[in-house]
C-alpha positions in Angstrom: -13.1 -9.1 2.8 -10.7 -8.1 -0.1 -9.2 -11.0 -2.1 -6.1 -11.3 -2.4 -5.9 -10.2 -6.3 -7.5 -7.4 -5.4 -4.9 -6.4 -3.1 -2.5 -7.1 -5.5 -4.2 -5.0 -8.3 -4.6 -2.1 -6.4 -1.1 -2.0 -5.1 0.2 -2.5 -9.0 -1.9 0.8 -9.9 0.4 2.8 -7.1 3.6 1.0 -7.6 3.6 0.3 -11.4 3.7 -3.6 -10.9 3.9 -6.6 -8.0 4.9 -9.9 -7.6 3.9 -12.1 -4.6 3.5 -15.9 -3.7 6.4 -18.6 -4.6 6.1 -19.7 -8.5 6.6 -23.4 -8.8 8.2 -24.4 -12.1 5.7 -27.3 -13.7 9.3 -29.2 -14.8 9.8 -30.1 -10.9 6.3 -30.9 -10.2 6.1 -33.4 -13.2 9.2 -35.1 -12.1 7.7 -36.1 -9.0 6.8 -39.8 -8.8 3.1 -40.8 -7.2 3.5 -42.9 -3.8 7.4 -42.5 -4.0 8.0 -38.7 -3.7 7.5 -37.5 -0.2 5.9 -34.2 1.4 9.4 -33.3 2.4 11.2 -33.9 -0.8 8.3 -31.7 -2.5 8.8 -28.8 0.1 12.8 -29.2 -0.5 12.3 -28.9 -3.9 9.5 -26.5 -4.1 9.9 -24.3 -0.9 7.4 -23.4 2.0 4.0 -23.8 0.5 1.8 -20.6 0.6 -1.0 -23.0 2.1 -1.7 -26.3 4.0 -4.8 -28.3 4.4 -5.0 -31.6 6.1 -8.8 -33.3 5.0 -10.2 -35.7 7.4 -8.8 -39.0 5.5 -5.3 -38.3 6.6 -4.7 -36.5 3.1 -2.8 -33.5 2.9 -2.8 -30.7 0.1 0.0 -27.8 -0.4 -0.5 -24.7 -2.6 1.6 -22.7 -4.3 0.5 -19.8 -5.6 2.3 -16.5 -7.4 1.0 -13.8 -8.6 1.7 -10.9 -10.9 0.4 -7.4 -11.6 1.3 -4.5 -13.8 -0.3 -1.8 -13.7 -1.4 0.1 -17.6 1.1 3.4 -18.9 -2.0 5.5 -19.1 -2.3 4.9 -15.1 0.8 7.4 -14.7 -1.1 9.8 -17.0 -1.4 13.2 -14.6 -5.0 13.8 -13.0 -6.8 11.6 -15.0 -4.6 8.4 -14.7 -6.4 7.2 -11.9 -9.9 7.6 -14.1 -8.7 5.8 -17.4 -5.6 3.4 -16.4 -5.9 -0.5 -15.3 -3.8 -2.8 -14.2 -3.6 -6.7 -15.3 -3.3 -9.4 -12.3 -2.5 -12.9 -13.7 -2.2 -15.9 -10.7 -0.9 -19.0 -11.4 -1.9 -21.7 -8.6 -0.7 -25.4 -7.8 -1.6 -27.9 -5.4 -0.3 -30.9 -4.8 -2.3 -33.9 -2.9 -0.3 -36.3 -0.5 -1.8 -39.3 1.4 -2.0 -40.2 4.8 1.7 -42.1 4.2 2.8 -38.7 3.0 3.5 -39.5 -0.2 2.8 -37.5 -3.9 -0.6 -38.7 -5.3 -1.4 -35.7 -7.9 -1.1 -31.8 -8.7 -3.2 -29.6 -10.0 -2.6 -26.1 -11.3 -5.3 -23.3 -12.7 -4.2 -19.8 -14.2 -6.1 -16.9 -13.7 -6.6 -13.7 -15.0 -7.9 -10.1 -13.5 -8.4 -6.2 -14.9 -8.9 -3.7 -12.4 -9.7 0.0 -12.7 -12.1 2.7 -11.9 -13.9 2.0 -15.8 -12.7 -1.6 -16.6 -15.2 -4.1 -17.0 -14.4 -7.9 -15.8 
């Protein structure tokens, strides 16, 4: 199965670059009060997450994640573009936990980071 950066990266080498996913701005996020900020407000304020888990103690954690790629000027080189361009993938994820009430307990985020290519090393 592919992952979804990969995806991401090879379309970027075609197309030049991509972005995908819903960014969530960390200003938001921070406002958001623990056991007074509800799953609904969040989503209001945030959008539809990209994810949705419900764990067996009633919990609940919603992703967000966004990505960008952008794909290296020697990629567009003719013939051998293909051979010595890369493109760059950077994701930027955050989830946010809920309890069984429904209500903000904590968020999370991670960044990462991705070169693709025929001859790049990771």
């Amino acid at each position: 199965m592919l992952k979804p950066s990969a995806v991401l990266v090879a379309t970027a080498l075609l197309a030049g670059c991509v972005s995908a996913g819903t960014k969530v701005d960390p200003n938001v996020v921070n406002a958001f009060q623990p056991g007074v900020t509800t799953i609904d407000q969040a989503e209001a304020k945030l959008g539809t997450p990209n994810a949705v888990t419900k764990l067996p103690d009633g919990s609940t954690i919603i992703v967000y994640a966004f990505s960008h790629a952008q794909a290296s000027g020697s990629s567009f080189i003719p013939l051998v573009g293909p051979f010595v361009g890369h493109s760059d993938a950077n994701t930027v994820t955050a989830s946010l936990t809920f309890d069984k009430a429904g209500k903000y307990v904590q968020s999370t985020s991670s960044t990462s980071q991705a070169k693709a290519g025929m001859f790049s090393s990771q």
